[in-house]
MDTraj code that builds the backbone (N, CA, C; nanometers):
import mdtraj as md
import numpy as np

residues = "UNK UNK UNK UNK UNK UNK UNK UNK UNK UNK UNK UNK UNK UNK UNK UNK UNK UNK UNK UNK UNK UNK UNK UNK UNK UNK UNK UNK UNK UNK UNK UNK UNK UNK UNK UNK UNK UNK UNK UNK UNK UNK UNK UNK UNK UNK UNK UNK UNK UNK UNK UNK UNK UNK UNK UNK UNK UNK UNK UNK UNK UNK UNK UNK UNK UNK UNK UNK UNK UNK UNK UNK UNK UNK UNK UNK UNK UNK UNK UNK UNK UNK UNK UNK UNK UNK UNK UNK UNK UNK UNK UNK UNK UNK UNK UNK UNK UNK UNK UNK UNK UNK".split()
xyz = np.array([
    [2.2122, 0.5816, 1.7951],
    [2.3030, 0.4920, 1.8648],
    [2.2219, 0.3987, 1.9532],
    [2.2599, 0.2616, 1.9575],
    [2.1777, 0.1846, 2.0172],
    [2.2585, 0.1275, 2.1396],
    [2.1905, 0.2042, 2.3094],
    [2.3027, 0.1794, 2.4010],
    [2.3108, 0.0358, 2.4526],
    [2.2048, -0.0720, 2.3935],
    [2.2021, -0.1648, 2.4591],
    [2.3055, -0.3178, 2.3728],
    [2.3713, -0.1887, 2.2736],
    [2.4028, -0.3244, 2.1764],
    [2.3154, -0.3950, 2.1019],
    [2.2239, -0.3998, 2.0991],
    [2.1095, -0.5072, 2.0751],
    [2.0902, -0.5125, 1.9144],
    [2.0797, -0.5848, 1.8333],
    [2.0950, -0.5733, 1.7240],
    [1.9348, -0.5618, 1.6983],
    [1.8397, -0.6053, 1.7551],
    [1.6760, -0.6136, 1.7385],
    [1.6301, -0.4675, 1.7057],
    [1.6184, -0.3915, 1.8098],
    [1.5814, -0.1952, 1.7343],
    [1.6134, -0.1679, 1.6207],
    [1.7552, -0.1984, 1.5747],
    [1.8135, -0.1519, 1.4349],
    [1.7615, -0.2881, 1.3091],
    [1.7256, -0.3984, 1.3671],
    [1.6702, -0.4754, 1.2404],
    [1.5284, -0.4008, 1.2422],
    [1.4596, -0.3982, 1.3434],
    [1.2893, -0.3574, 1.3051],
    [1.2883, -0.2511, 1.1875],
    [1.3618, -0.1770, 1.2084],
    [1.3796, -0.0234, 1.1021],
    [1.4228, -0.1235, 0.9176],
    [1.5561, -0.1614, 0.9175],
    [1.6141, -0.1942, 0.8390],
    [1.6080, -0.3334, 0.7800],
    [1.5150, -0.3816, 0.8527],
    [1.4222, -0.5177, 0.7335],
    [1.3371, -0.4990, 0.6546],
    [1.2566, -0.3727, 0.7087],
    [1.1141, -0.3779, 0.6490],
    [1.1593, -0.2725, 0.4846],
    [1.2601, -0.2096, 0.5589],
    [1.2927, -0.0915, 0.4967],
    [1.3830, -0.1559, 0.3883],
    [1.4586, -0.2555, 0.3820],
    [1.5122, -0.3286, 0.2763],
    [1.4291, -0.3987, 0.1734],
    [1.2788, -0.4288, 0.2412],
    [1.2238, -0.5644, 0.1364],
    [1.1268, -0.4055, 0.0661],
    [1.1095, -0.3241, 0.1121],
    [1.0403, -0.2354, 0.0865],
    [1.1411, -0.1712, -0.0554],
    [1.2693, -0.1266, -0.0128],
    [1.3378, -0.0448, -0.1362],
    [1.3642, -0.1817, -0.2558],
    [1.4029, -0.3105, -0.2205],
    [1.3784, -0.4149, -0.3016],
    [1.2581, -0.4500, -0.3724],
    [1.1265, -0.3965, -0.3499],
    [1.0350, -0.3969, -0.4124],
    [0.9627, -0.3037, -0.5159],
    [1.0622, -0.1975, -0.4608],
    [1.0286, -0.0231, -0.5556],
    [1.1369, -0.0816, -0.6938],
    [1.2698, -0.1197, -0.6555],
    [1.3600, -0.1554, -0.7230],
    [1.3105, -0.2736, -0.8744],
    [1.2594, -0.3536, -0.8195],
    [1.1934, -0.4757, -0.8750],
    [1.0392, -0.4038, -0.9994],
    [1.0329, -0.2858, -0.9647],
    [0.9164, -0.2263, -1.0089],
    [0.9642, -0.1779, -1.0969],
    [1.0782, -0.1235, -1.0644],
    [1.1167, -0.0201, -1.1687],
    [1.1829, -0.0981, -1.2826],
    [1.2431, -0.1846, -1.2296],
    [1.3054, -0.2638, -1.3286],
    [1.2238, -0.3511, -1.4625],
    [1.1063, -0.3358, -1.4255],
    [0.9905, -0.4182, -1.4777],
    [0.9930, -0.5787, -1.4598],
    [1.0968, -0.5867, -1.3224],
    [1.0560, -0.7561, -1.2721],
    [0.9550, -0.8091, -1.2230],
    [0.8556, -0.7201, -1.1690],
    [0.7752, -0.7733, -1.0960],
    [0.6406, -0.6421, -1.1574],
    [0.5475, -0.6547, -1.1551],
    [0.4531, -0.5279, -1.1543],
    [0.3962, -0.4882, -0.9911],
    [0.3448, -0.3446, -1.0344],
    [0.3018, -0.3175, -0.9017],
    [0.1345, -0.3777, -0.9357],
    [0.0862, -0.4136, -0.8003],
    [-0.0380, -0.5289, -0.7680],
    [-0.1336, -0.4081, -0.7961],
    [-0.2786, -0.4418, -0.8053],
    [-0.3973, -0.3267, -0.8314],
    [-0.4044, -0.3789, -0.6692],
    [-0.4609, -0.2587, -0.5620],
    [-0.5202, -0.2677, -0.4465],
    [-0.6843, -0.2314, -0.4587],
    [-0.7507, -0.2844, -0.3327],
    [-0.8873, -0.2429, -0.3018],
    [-0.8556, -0.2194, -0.1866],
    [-0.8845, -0.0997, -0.1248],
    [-0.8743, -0.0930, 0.0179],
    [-1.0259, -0.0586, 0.0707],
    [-1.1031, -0.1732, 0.1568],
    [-1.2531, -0.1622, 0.2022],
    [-1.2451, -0.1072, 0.3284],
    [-1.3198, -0.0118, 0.3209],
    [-1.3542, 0.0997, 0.4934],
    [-1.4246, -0.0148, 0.5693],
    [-1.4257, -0.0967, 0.6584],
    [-1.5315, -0.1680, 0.6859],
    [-1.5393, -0.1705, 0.8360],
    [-1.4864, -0.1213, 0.8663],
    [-1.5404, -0.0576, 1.0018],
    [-1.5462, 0.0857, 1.0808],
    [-1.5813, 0.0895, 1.1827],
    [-1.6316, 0.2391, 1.1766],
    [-1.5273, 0.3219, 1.2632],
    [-1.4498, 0.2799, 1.2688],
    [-1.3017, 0.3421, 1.2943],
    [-1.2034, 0.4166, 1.1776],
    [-1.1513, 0.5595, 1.1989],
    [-1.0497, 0.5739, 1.0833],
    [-0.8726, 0.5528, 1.1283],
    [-0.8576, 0.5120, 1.2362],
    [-0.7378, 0.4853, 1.2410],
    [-0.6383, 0.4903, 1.1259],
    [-0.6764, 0.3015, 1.0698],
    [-0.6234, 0.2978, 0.9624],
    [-0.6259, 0.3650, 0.8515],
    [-0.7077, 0.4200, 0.7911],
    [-0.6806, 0.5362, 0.6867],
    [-0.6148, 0.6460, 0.7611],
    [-0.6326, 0.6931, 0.8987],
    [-0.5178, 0.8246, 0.9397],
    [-0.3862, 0.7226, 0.9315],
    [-0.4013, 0.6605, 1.0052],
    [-0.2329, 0.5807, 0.9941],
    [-0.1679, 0.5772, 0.8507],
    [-0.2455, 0.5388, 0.7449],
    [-0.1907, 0.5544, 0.5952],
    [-0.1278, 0.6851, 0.5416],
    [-0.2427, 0.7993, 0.6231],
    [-0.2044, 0.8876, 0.5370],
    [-0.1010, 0.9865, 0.6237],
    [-0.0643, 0.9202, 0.7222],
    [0.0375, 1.0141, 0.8160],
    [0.1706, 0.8779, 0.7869],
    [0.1945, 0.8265, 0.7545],
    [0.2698, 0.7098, 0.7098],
    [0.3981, 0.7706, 0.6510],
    [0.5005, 0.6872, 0.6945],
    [0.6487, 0.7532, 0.6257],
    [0.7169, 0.6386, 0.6203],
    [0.7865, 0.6008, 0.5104],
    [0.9164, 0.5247, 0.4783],
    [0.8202, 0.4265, 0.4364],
    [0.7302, 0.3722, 0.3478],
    [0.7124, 0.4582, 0.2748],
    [0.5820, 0.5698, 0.2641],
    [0.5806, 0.6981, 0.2536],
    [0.4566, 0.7561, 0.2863],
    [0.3559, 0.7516, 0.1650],
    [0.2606, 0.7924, 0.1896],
    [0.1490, 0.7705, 0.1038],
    [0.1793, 0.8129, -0.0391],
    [0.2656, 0.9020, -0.0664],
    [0.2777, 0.9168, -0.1912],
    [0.3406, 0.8834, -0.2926],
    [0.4324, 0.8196, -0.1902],
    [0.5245, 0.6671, -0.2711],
    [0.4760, 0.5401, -0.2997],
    [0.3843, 0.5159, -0.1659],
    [0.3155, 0.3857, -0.2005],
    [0.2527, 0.4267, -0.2934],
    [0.1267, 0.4840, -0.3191],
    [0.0811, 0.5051, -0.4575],
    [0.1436, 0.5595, -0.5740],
    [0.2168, 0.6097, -0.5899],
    [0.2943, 0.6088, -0.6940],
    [0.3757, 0.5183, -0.7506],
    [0.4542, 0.4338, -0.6628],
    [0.5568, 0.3529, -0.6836],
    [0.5239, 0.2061, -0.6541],
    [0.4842, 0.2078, -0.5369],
    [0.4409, 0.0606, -0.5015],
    [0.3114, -0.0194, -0.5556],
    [0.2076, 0.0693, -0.5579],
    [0.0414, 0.0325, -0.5879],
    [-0.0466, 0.0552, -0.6856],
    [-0.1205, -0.0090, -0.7693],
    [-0.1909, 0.0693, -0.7747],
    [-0.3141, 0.0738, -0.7330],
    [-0.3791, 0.2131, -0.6557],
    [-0.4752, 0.1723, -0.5743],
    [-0.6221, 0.2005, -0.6245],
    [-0.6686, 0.1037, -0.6574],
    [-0.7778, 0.1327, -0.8150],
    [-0.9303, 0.1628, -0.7010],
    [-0.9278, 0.1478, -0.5871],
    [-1.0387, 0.1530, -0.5077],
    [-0.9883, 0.2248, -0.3085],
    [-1.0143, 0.3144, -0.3022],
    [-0.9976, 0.3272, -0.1616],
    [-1.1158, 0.4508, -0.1561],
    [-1.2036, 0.4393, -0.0934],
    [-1.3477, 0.5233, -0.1111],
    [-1.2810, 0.6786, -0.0219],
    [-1.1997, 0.6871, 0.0867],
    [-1.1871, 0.7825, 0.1274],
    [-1.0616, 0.8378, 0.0519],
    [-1.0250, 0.8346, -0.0388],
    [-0.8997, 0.9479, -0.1403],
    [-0.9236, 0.9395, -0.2591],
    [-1.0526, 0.8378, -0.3204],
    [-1.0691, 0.8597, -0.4712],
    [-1.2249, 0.9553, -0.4900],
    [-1.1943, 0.9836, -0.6432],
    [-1.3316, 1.0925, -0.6833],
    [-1.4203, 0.9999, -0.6762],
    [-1.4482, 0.8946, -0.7596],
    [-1.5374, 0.8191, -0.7579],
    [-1.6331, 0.8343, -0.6787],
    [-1.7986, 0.7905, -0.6994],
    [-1.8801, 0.7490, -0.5818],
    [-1.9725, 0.6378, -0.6424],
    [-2.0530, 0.5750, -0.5387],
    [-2.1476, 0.5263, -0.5840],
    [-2.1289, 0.4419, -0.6633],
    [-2.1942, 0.3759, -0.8205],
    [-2.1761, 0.2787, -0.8894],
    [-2.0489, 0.3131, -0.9968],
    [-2.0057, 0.4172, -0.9843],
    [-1.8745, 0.3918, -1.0768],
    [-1.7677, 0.3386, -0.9921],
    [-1.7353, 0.3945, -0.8537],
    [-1.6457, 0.3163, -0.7233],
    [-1.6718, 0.1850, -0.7421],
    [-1.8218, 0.1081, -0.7286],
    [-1.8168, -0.0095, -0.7356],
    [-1.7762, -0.0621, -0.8276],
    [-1.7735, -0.0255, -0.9750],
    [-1.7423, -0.0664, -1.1185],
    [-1.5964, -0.0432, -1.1146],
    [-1.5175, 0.0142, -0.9931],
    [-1.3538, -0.0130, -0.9968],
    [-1.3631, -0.1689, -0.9646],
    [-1.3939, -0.1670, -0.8010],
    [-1.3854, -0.3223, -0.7633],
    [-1.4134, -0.4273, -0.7944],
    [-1.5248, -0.4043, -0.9182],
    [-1.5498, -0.5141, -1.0324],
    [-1.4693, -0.5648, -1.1199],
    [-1.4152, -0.4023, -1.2089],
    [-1.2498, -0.4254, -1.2992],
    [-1.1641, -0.4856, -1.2202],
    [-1.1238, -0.4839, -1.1357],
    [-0.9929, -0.4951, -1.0701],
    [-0.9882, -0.6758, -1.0234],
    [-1.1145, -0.6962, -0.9497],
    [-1.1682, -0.8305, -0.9292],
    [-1.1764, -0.9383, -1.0234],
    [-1.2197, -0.8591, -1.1292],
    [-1.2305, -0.9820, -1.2756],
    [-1.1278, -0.9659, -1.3481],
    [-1.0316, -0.8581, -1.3630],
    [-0.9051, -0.8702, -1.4337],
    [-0.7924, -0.9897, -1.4199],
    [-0.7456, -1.0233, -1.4838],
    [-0.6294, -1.1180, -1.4507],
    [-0.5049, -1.0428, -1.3920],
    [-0.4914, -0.9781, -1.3312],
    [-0.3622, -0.8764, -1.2841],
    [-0.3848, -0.9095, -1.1267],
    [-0.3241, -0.9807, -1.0526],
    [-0.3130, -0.9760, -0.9540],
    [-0.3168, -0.8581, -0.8365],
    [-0.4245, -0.8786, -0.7330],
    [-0.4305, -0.7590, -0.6745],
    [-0.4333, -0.7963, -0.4915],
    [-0.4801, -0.6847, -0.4191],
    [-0.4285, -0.6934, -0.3189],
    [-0.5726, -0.6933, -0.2220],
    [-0.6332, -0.7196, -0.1397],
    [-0.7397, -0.6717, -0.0441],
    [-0.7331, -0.6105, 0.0809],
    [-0.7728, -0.4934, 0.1192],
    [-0.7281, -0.4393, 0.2678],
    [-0.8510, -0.4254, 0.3272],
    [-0.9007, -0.4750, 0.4418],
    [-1.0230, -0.5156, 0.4884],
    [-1.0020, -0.4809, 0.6149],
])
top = md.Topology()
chain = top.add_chain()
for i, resn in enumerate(residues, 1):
    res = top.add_residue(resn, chain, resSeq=i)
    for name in ("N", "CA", "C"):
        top.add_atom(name, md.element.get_by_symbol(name[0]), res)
traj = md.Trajectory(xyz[None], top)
């Protein structure tokens, strides 16, 4: 319940959360494809990878399943070394539109 009336608290939740189920929707439908991601560690903070993987609405296992695909993220894939890099090569030179997280 929102005591202030305010319509702003209840959009922050229910915008993101609309373009978000509109985009799972759009996936499934085969309107749109899901993008290849690279996600680069590049600084020496893990915030953002804890923030990903403690993440809800959508949590990590939806985004990768449903939303992404995440062909490079060095801290959740097996990969190492020159086959990791030989993702970000495929993914880079493919014609499939993809995503960069830096």
């Amino acid at each position: 319940m929102n005591p202030t009336n305010c319509p702003l608290p209840d959009s922050k939740y229910h915008i993101p959360m609309n373009y978000i189920n509109m985009a799972i929707e759009k996936i499934r439908q085969g309107t749109i494809e899901k993008p290849n991601c690279i996600w680069l560690e590049t600084s020496g903070c893990f915030g953002e990878v804890i923030a990903l993987l403690d993440g809800a609405n959508p949590g990590l296992v939806d985004l990768l399943t449903q939303m992404v695909n995440m062909t490079f993220f060095n801290s959740i894939m097996a990969d190492s070394g020159e086959a990791a890099y030989e993702q970000i090569l495929n993914t880079v030179n493919s014609d499939t539109p993809y995503l960069r997280k830096t």
